[in-house]
N, C-alpha and C positions, 0 to 999 in steps of 0.2 A: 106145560109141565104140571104135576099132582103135586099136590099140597104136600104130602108125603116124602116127594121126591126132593120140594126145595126147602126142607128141615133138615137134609144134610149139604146145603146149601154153606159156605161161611158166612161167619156172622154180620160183617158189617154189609157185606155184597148181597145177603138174604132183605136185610132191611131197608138198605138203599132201594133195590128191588120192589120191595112190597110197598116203599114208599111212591115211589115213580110211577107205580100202576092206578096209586088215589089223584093223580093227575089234579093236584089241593092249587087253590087258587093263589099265586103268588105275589106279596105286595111286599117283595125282597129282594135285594139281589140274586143273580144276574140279572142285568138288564133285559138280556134275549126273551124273559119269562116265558120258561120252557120251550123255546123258540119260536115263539109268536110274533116277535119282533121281526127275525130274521126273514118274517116271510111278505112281508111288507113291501120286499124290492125285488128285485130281477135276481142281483150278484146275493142277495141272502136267504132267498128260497133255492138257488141252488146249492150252496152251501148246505143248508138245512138239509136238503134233499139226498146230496152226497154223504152226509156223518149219519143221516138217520135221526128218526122221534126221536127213541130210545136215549142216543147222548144228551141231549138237549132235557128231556126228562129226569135225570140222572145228577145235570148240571146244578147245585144245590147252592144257598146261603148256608153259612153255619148255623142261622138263627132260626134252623128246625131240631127241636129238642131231643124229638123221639129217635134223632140219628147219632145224638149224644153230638161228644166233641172232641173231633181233632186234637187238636190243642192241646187240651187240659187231659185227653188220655181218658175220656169217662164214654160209659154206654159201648154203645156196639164196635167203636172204635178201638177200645180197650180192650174188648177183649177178643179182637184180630189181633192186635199185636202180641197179645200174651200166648193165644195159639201160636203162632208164628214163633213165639220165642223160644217155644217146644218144640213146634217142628225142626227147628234150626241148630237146635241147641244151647240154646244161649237163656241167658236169669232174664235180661232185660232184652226187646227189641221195641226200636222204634221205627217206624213206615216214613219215611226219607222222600217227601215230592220235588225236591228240585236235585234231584241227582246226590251221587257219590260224592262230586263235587261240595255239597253242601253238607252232607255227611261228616266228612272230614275235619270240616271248619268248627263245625258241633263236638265234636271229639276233645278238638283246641280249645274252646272257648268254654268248656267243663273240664279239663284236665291242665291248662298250661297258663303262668302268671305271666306278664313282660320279664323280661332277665330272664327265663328261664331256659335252661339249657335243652337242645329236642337233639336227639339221633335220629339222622336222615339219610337214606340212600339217595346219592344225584340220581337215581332213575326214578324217581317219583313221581307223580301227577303233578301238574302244575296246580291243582288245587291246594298241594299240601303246603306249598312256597305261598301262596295265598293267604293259607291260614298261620305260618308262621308271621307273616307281615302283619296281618289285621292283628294278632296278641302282641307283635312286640318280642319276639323270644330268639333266641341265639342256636343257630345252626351250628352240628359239629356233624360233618358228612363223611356218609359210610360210599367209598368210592366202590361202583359195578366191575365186573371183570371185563376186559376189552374181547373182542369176539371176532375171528381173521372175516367172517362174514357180516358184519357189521351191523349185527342184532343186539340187542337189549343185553348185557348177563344181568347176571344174579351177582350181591355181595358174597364174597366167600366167606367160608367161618372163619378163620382167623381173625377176623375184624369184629367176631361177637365178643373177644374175651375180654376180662377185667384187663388186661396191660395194653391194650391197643386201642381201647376205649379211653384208658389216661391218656397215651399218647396222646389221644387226638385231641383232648381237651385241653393237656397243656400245650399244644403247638397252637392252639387258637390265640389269634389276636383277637378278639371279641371277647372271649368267657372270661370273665371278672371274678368267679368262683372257682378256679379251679380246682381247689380240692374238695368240692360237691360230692359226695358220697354216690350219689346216683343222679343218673341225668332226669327231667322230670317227666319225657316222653320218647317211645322209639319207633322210628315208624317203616314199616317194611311194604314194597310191592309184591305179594304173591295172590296169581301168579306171573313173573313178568309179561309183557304186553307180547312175550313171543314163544309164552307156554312153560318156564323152566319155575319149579314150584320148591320151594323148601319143603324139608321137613317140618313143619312147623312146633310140634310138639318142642325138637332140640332144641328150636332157638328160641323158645319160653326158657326152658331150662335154664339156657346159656344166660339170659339177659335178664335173669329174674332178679339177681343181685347188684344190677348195673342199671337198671330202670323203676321208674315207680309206675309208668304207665306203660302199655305196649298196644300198639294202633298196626294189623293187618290191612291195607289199601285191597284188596277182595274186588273190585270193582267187576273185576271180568272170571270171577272164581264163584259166582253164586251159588253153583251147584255142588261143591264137593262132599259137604257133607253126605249126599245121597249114592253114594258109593263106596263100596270096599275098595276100588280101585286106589283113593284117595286117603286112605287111611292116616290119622297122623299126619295130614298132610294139610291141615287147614286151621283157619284161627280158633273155631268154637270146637276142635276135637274133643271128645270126651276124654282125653288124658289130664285135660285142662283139670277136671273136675275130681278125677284120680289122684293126681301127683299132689304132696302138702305142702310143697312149694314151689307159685306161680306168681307171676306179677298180672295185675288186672289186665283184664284181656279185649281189646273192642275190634270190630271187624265189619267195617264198611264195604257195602255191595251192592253192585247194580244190579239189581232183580230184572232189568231190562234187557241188559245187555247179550247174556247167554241163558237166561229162561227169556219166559212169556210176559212180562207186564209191558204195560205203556212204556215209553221213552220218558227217561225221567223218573221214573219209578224207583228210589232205593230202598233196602237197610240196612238200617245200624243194630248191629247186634253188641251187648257186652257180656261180661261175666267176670264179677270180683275174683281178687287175688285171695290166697290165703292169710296173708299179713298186712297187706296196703288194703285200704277201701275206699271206692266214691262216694259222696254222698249223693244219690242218687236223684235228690232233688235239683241240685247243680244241674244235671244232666237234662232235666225237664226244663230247666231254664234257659241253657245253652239253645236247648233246639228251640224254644220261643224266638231266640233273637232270629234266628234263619228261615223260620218257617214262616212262610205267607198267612193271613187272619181271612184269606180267601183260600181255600183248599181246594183242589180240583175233583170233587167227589170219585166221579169214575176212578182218577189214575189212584187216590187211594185203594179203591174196591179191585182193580186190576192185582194192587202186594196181597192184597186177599186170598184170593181165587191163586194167585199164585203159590202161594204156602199148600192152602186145601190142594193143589195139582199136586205139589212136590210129597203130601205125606199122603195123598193114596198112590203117586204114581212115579214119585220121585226118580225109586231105582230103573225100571219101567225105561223109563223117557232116556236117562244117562247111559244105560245099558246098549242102548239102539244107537244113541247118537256114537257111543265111543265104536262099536262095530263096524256102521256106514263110517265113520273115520279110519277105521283100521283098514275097510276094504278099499276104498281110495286112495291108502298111504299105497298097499300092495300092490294096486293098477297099477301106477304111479310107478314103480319098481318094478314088475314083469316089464312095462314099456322100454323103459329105461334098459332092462337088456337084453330084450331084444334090438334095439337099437344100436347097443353097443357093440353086439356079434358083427353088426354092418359098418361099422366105424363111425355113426353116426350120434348127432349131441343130444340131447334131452336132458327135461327137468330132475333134479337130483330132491325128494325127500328128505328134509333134516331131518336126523331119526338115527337110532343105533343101526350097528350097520351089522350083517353076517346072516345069524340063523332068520327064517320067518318071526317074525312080529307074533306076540299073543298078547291079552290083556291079563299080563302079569307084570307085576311093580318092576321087580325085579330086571326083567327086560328091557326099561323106558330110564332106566338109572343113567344120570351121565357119569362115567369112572373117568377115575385118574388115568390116562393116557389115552383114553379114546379121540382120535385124531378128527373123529366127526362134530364133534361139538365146538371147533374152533376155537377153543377154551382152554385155560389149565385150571384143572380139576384137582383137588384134593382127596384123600379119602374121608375127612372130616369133613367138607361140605353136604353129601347127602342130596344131591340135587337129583329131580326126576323131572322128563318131559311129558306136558300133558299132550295127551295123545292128538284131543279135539278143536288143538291149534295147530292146523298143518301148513311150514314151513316148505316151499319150493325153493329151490336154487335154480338160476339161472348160470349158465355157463360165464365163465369168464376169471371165477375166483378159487386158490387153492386153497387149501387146510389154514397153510402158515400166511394167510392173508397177501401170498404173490398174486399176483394173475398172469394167466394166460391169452398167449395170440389170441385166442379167438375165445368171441365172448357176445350175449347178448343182454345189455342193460335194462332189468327190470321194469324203467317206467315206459319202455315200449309194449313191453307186453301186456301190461296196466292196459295202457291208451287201445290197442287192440280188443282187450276183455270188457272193456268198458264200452266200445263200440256196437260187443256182440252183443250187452247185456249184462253181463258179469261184474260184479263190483267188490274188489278183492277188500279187505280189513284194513292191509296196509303193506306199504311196499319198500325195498332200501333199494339198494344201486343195482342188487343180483339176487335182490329174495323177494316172494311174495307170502302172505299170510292170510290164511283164509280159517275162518272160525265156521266149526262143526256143532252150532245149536242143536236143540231135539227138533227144531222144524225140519231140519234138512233134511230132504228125503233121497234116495237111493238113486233115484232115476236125477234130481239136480247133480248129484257128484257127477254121474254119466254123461249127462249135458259140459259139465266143465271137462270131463276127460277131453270129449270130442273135440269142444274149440281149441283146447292146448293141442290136440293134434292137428287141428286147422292152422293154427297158428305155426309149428314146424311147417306144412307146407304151402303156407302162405310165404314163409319166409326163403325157405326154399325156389321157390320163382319170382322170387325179388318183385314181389307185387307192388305195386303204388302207393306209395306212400297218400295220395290224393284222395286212393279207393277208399280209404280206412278211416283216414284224415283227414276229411275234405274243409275243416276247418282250420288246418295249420294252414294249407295255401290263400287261406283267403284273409286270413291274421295276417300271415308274415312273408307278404309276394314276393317271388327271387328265392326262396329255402329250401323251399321241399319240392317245389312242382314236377324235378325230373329227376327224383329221388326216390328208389325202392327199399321196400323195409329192411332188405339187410343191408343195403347200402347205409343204411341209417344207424343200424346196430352196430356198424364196424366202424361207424366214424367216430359216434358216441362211445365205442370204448375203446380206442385207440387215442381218445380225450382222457377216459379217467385210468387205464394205463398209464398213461406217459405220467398223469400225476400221481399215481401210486397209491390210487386213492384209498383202498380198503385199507393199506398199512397208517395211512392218516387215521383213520377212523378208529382204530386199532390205537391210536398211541394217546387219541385225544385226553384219554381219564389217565394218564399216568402221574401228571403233575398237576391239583387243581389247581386252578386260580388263585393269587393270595387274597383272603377277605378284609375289605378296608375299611366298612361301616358296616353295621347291622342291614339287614334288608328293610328293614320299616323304616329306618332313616335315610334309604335313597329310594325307597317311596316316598316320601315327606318330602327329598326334592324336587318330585317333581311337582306334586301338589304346592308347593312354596314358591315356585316358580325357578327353580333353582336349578335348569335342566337344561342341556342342549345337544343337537344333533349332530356326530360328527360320521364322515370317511372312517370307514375300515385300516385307511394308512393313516388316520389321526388318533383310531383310538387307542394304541398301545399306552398302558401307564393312566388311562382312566378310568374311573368308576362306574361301571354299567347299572342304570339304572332298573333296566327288563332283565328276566328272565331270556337267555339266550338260544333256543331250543331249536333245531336242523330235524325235517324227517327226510330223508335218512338221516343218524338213524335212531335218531328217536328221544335220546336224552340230554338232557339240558349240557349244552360248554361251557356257561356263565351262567351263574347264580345272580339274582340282585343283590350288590355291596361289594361285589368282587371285582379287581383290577384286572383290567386288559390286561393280557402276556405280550413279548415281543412281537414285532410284525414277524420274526423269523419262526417263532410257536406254532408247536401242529392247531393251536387252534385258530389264531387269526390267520396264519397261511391254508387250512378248512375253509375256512369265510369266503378267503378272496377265492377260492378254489370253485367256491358252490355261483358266487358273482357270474366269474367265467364259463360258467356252464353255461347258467341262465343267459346271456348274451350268443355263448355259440349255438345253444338250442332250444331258441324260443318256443311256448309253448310245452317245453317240459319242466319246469322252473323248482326248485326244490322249495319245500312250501317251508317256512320260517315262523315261530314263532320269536317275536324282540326285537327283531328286523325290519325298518321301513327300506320298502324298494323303492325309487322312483325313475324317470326315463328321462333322460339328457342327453342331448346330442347323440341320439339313438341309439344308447346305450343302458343298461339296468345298472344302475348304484344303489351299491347296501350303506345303510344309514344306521349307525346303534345310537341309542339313547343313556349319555354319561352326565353324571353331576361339573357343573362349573367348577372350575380351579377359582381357587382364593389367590390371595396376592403370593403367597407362600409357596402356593403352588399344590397346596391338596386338596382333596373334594371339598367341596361347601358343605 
């Protein structure tokens, strides 16, 4: 490349660069010294050999000056963040290396005291329960809407307003302040992990006088700003900066996730309120505590190059990827009826239903009574589905969460796609999710049309389970070996059938849990030693020390601090519900986060983690 050329290079990734090419003698961490070391043995010249010089070169101590510092925000580092915070829109961004995850906790530990009260959606990242526990602070939760397909909702607006926000905090047995003017933090997932995005601009509005902070969870929304599509629709919107009053705004993202950086890669964007303020040094300190004094120089310089992507090419990249998603939803659909002229089943597109699809807002809106979104919808929620998380249905589930005779379960067709190559985002009992990055090129969607059509007629001549599988028969002898795939489909949902499952799923968030200590104080028991393991039929009426968390489908049933419901509750009758899967079809197990399995008389037992009873009979 011309010296000319790499002066429009960004800044810290130009320097990094021009540094790693003086190839300077290293009497510094890394050990590897520019991988020299690694090539010393067999297992670390191929290593070397597989990342390339160039990483290894790149690999830096902090304690090279001319690259400035992480850390402290000075030199070349600084002023990538401060491009970026332009690019992004945001006053303030800081380059996030250990995830969203870490992001979050940074947000808490500059904006949140112990006692303090946070608003939380139970659909949250488990990171944000994380960082409520490490501050010490008092959850008042904004319950998601139940969904007859068993995905993620969004909070409705009703729950943004001043009278539902009292509610919630005087029905808290935890909040000690109840008549707190304003809670001290709000924290929202847009957009949920299954595409459905606020408006976000309204719910600033909404919660500017009920909050002093407001925390957007963005982790898999990095991109919106770079679209008209998204208008309004995102934490660092310029309306933020319009409207004269806002509560301070931050907006955690994984730049990894749906752009281009390294894995790991976040940021943190903010932007002061009109009336509330940070102090901003707080904010430089918060992220000292989280961030490593070893930096991984590349995965900085990857937030780099990622910004410089997004503000030459931002729209570019978005524009392409929401198309190849639109033209995939419509495949997807032409298929679909032509199939159905023949009476035959296919994947159903979540997605508004009727005229052709365009990329117009308008059209992607979920309304009040649209029977496709599994939802009830308000006309004050505002909700729109992002296009470039495409949601399949698989057969077996109706609108009002009944099901039908014939149906095929989801993590078969997982297990299939994963055979062929295909590795879907994430899957529930009758949906899969696949995310439309700008890599995704035209000809992969084509490639996934195909196998979903392989997949109908693979299923269709009840192929082997063995063919596809050849790891379930050798796991679990006697199961599958003279079992074909639909035979498999119709046994597994003539299981969640009978237990009616999706209407489970559907009821779970109607009544939460009652909360019976803080969550940092049944973390503390367990740290105290204060903890122990019981049955699913022992834990009604005790205090769960984990986070509770089922995919499908996806959000927590238990908080840490909150009491077990009756054995008879849609949540612990869920539990033993997902036990007995796992037992009748090994190998498909639903993955659990809070849950130890273990295997007993050849059997899978769920195991939760609750605080000791006192002599009295309440938590320790």
């Amino acid at each position: 490349m011309k010296n000319d050329e790499e002066l429009h290079l960004p800044p810290f990734y130009r320097a990094l660069k021009a540094y790693a090419r003086k190839k300077a003698a290293l009497w510094s961490t890394p050990g590897h010294t520019s991988g020299r070391g690694l090539q010393t043995t067999a297992a670390g010249k191929d290593f070397y050999d597989f990342f390339g010089r160039n990483l290894f070169l790149s690999d830096l101590s902090s304690s090279v000056e001319e690259l400035g510092s992480i850390l402290e925000h000075q030199g070349p580092p600084a002023e990538a963040e401060k491009r970026a915070a332009e690019i992004f829109g945001a006053e303030v961004t800081f380059f996030v290396l250990n995830g969203t995850s870490t992001a979050n906790k940074v947000v808490f530990f500059a904006a949140v005291a112990p006692g303090d009260l946070v608003l939380v959606g139970r659909n949250c990242h488990k990171s944000i329960m994380h960082a409520i526990i490490m501050n010490e602070a008092i959850p008042v939760y904004l319950t998601p809407k139940p969904c007859a397909y068993g995905m993620i909702g969004p909070v409705g607006a009703e729950q943004f307003t001043k009278a539902s926000i009292r509610a919630k905090i005087a029905q808290s047995p935890l909040a000690t302040n109840k008549k707190a003017a304003k809670v001290q933090l709000a924290v929202l997932t847009n957009s949920t992990y299954d595409g459905v995005i606020y408006h976000a601009d309204k719910v600033k509005a909404a919660l500017a006088d009920q909050t002093h902070f407001l925390l957007f969870d963005e982790a898999w929304y990095a991109y919106a700003a770079f679209h008209p599509f998204y208008e309004h629709r995102y934490a660092m919107s310029p309306a933020t900066r319009k409207r004269a009053h806002m509560p301070p705004v931050f907006a955690s993202q994984s730049t990894h996730k749906l752009l281009l950086a390294f894995s790991q890669g976040s940021m943190l964007h903010f932007r002061q309120g009109s009336a509330e303020k940070l102090d901003l040094q707080g904010l430089v300190e918060a992220n000292l505590m989280h961030a490593s004094t070893s930096p991984f120089y590349p995965l900085f310089a990857s937030l780099d190059v990622n910004a410089q992507i997004m503000k030459e090419n931002g729209y570019e990249l978005i524009n392409k990827a929401l198309g190849t998603a639109l033209r995939f939803r419509q495949a997807v659909r032409r298929a679909g009826q032509r199939y159905a002229q023949r009476g035959e089943w296919w994947f159903t597109p979540w997605q508004p239903e009727g005229k052709r699809l365009e990329l117009d807002p308008k059209d992607w809106k979920l309304k009040p009574g649209a029977a496709w979104t599994g939802m009830d919808i308000s006309p004050e929620d505002d909700l729109m589905l992002d296009p470039l998380k495409v949601t399949l249905l698989t057969p077996g589930v109706r609108e009002d969460a009944s099901m039908t005779p014939f149906g095929i379960p989801a993590c078969v067709v997982k297990k299939y796609l994963q055979a062929r190559g295909v590795v879907p985002e994430k899957t529930g009992f009758y949906n899969l999710l696949f995310l439309f990055a700008p890599g995704v090129s035209t000809e992969r969607t084509a490639e996934l049309l195909r196998i979903l059509h392989d997949f109908k007629l693979e299923y269709a001549d009840n192929s082997a389970v063995t063919r596809w599988f050849p790891g379930l028969a050798a796991a679990y002898p006697g199961r599958y070996e003279h079992m074909g795939l639909a035979d498999l489909c119709q046994e597994m949902h003539r299981f969640l059938q009978e237990a009616d499952v999706m209407r489970r799923c559907a009821s779970l968030y109607a009544t939460p849990p009652v909360q019976a200590v803080p969550p940092h104080k049944a973390y503390y028991g367990l740290t105290e030693g204060k903890t122990e393991y019981v049955r699913l039929c022992d834990a009604p009426g005790r205090v769960s020390v984990f986070m509770i968390l089922p995919y499908p489908p996806g959000v927590p049933v238990i908080m840490p601090g909150e009491r077990f419901p009756a054995a008879d509750s849609p949540i612990l009758s869920f539990l033993q519900l997902n036990e007995d899967f796992d037992n009748r079809f090994p190998g498909f197990e639903t993955e659990f986060h809070g849950v130890k399995k273990t295997w007993e008389n050849g059997r899978v037992v769920y195991w939760v983690s609750v605080l000791n009873k006192t002599k009295k009979g309440k938590a320790a």
